[in-house]
C-alpha positions as CSV (number, residue, x, y, z in Angstrom):
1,X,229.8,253.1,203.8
2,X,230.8,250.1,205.8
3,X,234.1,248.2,205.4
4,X,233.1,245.2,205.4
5,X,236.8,243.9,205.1
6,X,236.8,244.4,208.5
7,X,235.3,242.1,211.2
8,X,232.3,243.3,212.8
9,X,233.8,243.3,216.5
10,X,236.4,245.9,215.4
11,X,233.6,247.8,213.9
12,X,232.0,247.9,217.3
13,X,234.9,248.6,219.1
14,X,234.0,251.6,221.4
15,X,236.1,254.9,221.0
16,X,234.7,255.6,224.9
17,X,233.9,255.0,228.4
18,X,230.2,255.2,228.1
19,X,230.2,252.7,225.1
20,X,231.7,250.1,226.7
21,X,229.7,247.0,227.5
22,X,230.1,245.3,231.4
23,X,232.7,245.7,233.7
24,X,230.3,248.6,235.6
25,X,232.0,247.4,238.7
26,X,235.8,249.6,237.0
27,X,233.7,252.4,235.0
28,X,231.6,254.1,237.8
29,X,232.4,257.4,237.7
30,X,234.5,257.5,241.0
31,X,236.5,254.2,240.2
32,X,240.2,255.0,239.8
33,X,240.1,253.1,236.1
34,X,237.5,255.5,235.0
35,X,239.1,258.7,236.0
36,X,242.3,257.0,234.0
37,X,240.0,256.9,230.8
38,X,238.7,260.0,231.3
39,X,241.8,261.8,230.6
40,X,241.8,262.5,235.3
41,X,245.3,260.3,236.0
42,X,246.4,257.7,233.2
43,X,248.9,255.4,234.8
44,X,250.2,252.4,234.6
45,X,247.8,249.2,234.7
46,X,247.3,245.1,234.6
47,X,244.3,244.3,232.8
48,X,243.6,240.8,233.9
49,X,240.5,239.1,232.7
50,X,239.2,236.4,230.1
51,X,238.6,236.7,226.6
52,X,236.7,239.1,225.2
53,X,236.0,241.4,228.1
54,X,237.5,244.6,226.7
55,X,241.3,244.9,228.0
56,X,242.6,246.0,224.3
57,X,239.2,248.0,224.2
58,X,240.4,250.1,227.2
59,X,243.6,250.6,226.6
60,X,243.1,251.8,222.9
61,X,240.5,254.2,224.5
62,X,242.7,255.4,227.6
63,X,245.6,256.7,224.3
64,X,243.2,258.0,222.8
65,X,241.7,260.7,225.7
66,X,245.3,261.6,226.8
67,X,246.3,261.9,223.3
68,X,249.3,259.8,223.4
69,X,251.5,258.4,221.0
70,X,249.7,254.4,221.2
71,X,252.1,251.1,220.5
72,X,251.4,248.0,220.7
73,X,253.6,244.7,221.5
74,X,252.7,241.4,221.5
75,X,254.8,239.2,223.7
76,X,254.6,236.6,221.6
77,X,256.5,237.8,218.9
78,X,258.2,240.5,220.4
79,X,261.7,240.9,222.1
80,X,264.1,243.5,224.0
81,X,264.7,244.6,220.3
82,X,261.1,246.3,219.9
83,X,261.0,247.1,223.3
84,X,264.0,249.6,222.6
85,X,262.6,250.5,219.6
86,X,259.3,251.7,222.0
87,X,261.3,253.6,224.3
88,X,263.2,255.5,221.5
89,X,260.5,256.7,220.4
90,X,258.5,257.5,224.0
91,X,262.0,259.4,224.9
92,X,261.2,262.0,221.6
93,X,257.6,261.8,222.4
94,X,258.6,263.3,226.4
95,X,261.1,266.0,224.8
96,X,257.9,266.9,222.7
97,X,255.3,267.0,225.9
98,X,253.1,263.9,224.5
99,X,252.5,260.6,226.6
100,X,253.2,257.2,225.1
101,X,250.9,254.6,225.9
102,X,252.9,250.8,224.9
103,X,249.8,247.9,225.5
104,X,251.6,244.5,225.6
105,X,249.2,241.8,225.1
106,X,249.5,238.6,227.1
107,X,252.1,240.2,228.9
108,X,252.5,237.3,231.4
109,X,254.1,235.8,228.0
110,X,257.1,238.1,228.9
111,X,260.0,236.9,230.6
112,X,261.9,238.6,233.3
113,X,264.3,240.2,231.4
114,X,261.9,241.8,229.2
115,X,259.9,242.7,231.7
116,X,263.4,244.2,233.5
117,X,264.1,246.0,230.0
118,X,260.8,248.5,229.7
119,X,260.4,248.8,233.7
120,X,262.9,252.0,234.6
121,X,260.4,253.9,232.4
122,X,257.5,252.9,233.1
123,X,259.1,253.7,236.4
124,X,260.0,257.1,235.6
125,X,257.0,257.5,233.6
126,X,258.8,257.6,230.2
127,X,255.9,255.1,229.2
128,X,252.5,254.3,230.8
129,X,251.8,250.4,230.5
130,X,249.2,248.5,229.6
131,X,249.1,245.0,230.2
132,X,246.7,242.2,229.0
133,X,246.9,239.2,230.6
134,X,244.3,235.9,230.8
135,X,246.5,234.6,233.7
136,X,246.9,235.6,237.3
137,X,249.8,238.4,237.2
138,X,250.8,237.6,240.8
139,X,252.3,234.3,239.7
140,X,253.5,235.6,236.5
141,X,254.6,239.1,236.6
142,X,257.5,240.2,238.7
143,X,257.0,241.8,242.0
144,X,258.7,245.4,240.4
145,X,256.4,245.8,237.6
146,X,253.3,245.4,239.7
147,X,254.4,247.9,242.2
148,X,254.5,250.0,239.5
149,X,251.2,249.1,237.8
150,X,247.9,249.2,238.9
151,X,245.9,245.7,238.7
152,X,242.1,245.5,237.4
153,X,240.3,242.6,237.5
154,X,237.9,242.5,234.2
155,X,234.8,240.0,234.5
156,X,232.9,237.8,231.7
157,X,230.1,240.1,230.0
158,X,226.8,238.9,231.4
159,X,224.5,237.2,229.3
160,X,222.2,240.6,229.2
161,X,224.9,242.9,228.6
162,X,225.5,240.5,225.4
163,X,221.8,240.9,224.2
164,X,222.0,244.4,224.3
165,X,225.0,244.3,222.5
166,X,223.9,242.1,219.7
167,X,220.6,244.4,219.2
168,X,222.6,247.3,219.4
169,X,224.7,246.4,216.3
170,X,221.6,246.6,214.0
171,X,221.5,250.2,214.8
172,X,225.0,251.2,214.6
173,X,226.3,252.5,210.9
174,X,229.2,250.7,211.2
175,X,227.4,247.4,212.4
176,X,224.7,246.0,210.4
177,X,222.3,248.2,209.6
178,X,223.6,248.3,205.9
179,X,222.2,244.5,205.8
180,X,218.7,245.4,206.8
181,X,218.4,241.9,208.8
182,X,217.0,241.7,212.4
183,X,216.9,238.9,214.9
184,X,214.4,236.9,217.0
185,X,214.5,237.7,221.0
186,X,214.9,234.0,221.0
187,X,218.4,233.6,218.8
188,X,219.7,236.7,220.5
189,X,219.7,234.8,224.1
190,X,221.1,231.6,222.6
191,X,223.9,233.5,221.2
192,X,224.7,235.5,224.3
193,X,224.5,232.2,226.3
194,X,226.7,230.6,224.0
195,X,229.3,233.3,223.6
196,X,230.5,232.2,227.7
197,X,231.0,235.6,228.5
198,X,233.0,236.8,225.3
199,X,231.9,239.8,223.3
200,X,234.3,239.2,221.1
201,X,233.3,235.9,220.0
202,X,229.7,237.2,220.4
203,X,230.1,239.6,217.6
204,X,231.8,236.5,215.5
205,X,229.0,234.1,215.5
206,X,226.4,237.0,215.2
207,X,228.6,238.0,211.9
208,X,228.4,234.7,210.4
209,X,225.0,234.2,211.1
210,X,223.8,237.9,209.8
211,X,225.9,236.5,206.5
212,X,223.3,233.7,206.3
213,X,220.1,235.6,207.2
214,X,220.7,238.0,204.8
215,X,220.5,235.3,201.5
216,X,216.7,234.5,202.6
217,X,213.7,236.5,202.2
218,X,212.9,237.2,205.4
219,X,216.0,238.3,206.5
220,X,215.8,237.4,210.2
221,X,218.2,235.7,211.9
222,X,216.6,232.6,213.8
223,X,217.5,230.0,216.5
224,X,218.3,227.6,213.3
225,X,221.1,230.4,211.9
226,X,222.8,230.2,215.7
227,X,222.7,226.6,216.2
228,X,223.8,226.1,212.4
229,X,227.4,228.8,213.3
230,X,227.7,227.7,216.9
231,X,228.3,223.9,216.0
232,X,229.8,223.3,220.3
233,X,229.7,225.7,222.8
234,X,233.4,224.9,224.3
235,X,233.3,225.9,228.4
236,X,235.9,228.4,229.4
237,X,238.5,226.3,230.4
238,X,242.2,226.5,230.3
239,X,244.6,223.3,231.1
240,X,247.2,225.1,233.4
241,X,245.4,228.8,233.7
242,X,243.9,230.6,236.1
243,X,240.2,229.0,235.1
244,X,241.6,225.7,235.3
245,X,242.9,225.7,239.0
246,X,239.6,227.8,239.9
247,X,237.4,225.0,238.9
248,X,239.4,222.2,240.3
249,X,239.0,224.5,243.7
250,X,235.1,224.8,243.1
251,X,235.4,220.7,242.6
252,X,237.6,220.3,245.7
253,X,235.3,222.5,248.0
254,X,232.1,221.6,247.2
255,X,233.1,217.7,247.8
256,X,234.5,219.2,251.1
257,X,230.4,220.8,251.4
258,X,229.0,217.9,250.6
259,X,227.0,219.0,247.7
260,X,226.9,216.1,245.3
261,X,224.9,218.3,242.3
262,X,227.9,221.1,242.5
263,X,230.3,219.0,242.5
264,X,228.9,216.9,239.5
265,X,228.3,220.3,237.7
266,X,232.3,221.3,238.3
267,X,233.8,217.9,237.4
268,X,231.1,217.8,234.4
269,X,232.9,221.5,233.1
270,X,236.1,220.2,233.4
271,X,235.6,217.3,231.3
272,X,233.8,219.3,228.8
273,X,236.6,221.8,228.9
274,X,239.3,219.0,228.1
275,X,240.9,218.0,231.4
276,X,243.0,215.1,231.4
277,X,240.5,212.5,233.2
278,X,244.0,210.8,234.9
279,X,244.1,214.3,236.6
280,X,241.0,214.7,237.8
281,X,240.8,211.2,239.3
282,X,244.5,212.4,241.0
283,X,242.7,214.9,242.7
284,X,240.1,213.2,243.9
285,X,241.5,210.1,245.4
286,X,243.3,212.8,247.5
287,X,240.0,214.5,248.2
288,X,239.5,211.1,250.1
289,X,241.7,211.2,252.0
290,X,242.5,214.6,252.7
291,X,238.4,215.5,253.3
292,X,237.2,212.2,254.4
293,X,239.6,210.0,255.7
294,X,238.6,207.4,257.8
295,X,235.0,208.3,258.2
296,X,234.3,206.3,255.1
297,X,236.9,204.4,254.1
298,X,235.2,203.1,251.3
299,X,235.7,206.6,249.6
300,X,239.2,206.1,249.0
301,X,238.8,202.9,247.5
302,X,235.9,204.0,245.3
303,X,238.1,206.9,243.9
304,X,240.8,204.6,243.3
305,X,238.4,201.9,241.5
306,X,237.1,204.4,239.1
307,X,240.0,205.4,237.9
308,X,241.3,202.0,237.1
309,X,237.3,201.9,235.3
310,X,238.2,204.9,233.0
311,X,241.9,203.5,232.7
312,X,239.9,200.2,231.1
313,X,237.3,201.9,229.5
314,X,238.1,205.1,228.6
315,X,235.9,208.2,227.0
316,X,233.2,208.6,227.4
317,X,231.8,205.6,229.3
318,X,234.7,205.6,231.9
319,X,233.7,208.8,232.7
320,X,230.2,207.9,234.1
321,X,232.7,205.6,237.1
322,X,234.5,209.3,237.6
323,X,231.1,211.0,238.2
324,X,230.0,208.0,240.5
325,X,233.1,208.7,242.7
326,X,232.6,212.7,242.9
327,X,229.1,211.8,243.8
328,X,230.1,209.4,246.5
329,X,232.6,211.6,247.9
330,X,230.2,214.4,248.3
331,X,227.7,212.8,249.7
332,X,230.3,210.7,252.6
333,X,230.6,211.7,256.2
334,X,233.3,214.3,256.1
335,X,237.0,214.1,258.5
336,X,240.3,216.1,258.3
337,X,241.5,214.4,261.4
338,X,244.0,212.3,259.0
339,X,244.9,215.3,257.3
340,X,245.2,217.2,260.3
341,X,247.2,214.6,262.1
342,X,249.8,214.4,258.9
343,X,250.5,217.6,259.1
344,X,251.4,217.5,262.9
345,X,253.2,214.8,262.4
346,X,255.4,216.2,259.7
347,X,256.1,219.3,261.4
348,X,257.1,217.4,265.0
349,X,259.4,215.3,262.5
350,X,261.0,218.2,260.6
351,X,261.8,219.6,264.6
352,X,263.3,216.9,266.0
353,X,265.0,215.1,263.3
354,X,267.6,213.8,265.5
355,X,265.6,212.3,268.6
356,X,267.1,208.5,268.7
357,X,264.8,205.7,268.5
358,X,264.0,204.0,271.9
359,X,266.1,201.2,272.9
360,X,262.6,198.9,273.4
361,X,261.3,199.8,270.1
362,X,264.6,198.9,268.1
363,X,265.3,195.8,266.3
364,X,267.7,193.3,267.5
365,X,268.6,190.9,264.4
366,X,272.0,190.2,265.8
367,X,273.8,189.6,269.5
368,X,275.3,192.4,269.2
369,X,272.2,194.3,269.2
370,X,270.9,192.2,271.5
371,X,273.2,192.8,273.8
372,X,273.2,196.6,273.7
373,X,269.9,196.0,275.1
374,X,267.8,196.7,271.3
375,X,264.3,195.5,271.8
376,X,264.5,194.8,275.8
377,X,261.5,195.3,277.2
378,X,259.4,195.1,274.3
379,X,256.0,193.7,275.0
380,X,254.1,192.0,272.4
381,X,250.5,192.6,271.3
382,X,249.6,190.0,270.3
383,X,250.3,188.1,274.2
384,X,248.5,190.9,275.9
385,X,244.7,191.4,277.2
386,X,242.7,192.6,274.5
387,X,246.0,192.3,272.4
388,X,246.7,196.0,273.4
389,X,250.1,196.4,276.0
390,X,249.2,199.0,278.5
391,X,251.2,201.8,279.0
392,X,253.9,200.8,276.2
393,X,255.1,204.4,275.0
394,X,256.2,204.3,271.2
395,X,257.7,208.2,270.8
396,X,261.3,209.3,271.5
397,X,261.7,209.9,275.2
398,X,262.2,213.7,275.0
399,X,259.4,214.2,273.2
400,X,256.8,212.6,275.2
401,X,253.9,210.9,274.4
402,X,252.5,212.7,271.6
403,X,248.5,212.9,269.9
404,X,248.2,213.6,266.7
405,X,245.4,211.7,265.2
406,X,241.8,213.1,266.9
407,X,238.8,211.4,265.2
408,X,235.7,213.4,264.6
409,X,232.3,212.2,265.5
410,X,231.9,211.3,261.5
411,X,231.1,208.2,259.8
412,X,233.3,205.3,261.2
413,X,235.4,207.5,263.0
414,X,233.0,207.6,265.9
415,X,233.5,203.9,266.6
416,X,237.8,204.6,265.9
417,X,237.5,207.2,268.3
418,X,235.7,205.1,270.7
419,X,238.3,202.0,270.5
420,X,240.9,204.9,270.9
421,X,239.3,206.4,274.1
422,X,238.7,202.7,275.6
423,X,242.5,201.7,274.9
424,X,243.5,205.1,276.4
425,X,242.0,204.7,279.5
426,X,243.8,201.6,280.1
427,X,246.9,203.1,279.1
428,X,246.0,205.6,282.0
429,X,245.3,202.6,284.5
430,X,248.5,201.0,283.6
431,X,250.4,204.2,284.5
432,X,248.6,204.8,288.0
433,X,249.1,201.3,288.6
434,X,252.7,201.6,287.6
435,X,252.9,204.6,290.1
436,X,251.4,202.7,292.9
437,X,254.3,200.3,292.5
């Protein structure tokens, strides 16, 4: 008889390798992870991945084909206390022969000095770890415990790995086979599509909706049953995570390619994921300036009015400005020179932090000043030909001359680059005519 107490994705938990659904790219036969689960060389392991991929899945399975005593911590609610309490206990299980297997879920929750308190035996193999984690463990694991721990990467379940999982529950005993109901080819892909990769939540909306199919006559579960338990497909997104910083990449870089539609789609998940909009417009008035610069000008200033739109008007309709900007962004003439040119700049300031400013460039607000010879020499602009002075030098003498700033042949900065060459060479005429003298 089925429990039906329990939820229907514990029900289909698989008790094996071959039963588990995706992540083919760790379970071919001559991956290291599924040699561990075969019982070959259990170690240590980070199971990183989203929700609903299987990381409690694997580490229940991996106890139970080495046999070993299983715990499991979550760090949460869990202190040094329980950790103690763990090793106690994997200490007797050694003296005894058997392995202990402790699985900390979202271990990244941990903080160092928990993480300190279990790593001399996981070390000294006292305890094999398993690890959970929806966040990138090189930023939130310390260096020690992965040396000591093996890192998978788990990926979302693919929408056809989902169908055969929901169709494969009508079958199982422990599934729903007991409520004779079936389900249209049709609702099956709408519920894998709006599950976004996670079995487990699959299996929670397929539950409800098997609950409702099985009260009509029929007793098949439609598009109408889905649409009526998945009231919003939320898009995996997590403010401060790993996803979150991966789609503001995918935003950033396909400005940076000039793809207006990717873009659009990116900045369109992030707002349907729940991204502040006041952050999104951040980063993309620096796109502006960091990807386009001076070819378009006008980028900057777009950016900068649409967020002062959304500041006015607010969600939704100040969103539409926001999308107007990403698409204008995209689609500008593309330049890194400013970018590039900061960056030398900063770098040449950070080296020479002490180089004095020259005597012709100074100002001279007082006679004293005046007479230590602060702003002798200085020619004005303004009273020069073309309002440019020839050959006036503006960087400390022992550095030179310097050139930071290098237009590209984009957008306006062909015609800046031009002015720039043009007012060079006269710079170079003043000098040969200087050395004539």
């Amino acid at each position: 008889m089925t429990d039906w107490t329990t939820p229907l994705a514990e029900r289909m938990r698989p008790q094996s390798v071959e039963q588990v659904v995706g992540q083919s790219h760790l379970l071919e036969p001559q991956q290291p992870l599924y040699r561990a689960l075969s019982g070959q060389h259990l170690h240590s392991m980070i199971l990183w991945g989203p929700p609903g991929t299987g990381k409690t899945t694997l580490a229940r399975i991996a106890a139970n084909i080495a046999q070993a005593d299983f715990f499991t911590l979550s760090a949460v609610g869990s202190g040094v206390k329980d950790i103690r309490q763990v090793v106690d206990a994997a200490l007797g299980n050694r003296a005894h022969g058997k392995q202990t297997v402790l699985f900390i879920d979202e271990v990244h929750r941990f903080n160092k000095a928990q993480q300190d308190s279990f790593l001399p035996h996981v070390e000294d193999g006292t305890i094999v770890l398993i690890g959970a984690t929806t966040e990138n463990p090189a930023f939130e694991l310390n260096n020690a415990l992965l040396s000591r721990a093996r890192v998978y990467v788990l990926r979302s379940i693919e929408e056809s790995e989902l169908v055969s999982l929901i169709k494969h529950t009508f079958d199982a005993p422990q599934g729903l086979q007991e409520l004779g109901v079936s389900i249209d080819d049709e609702a099956a892909s709408a519920l894998a599509q709006a599950s976004d990769g996670d079995a487990r939540r699959c299996l929670g909306f397929l539950e409800t909706a098997a609950d409702l199919a099985s009260q009509e006559a029929d007793k098949r579960i439609a598009l109408e049953h889905i649409n009526a338990v998945v009231t919003r497909r939320m898009a995996q997104f997590d403010k401060g995570g790993d996803y979150f910083y991966d789609q503001i990449s995918a935003l950033h870089k396909a400005v940076r390619g000039s793809s207006p539609d990717g873009a659009l789609y990116w900045a369109a998940r992030m707002l349907e994921g729940g991204v502040d909009p006041h952050y999104l417009m951040r980063r993309v008035a620096r796109m502006a300036s960091e990807d386009i610069g001076n070819a378009d000008p006008r980028a900057l200033s777009l950016a900068i009015d649409a967020w002062q739109t959304y500041d006015r008007l607010g969600t939704p309709e100040g969103e539409l400005a926001i999308m107007q900007s990403v698409a204008y962004l995209a689609a500008a003439p593309k330049s890194n020179a400013v970018y590039m040119a900061t960056k030398a700049a900063l770098a040449t300031a950070k080296s020479s932090p002490a180089a004095g400013v020259p005597n012709h460039l100074r100002n001279a607000p007082t006679k004293l000043a005046k007479s230590m010879g602060h702003g002798e020499e200085y020619r004005y602009d303004h009273d020069e030909p073309d309002y440019f002075s020839a050959g006036q030098t503006y960087f400390p003498p022992e550095l030179g001359e310097q050139q930071f700033y290098k237009p590209k042949q984009a957008g306006l900065e062909i015609k800046i680059g031009e002015r720039l060459k043009y007012l060079s060479s006269k710079t170079q005429a003043a000098a040969t005519k200087k050395g004539k003298l």
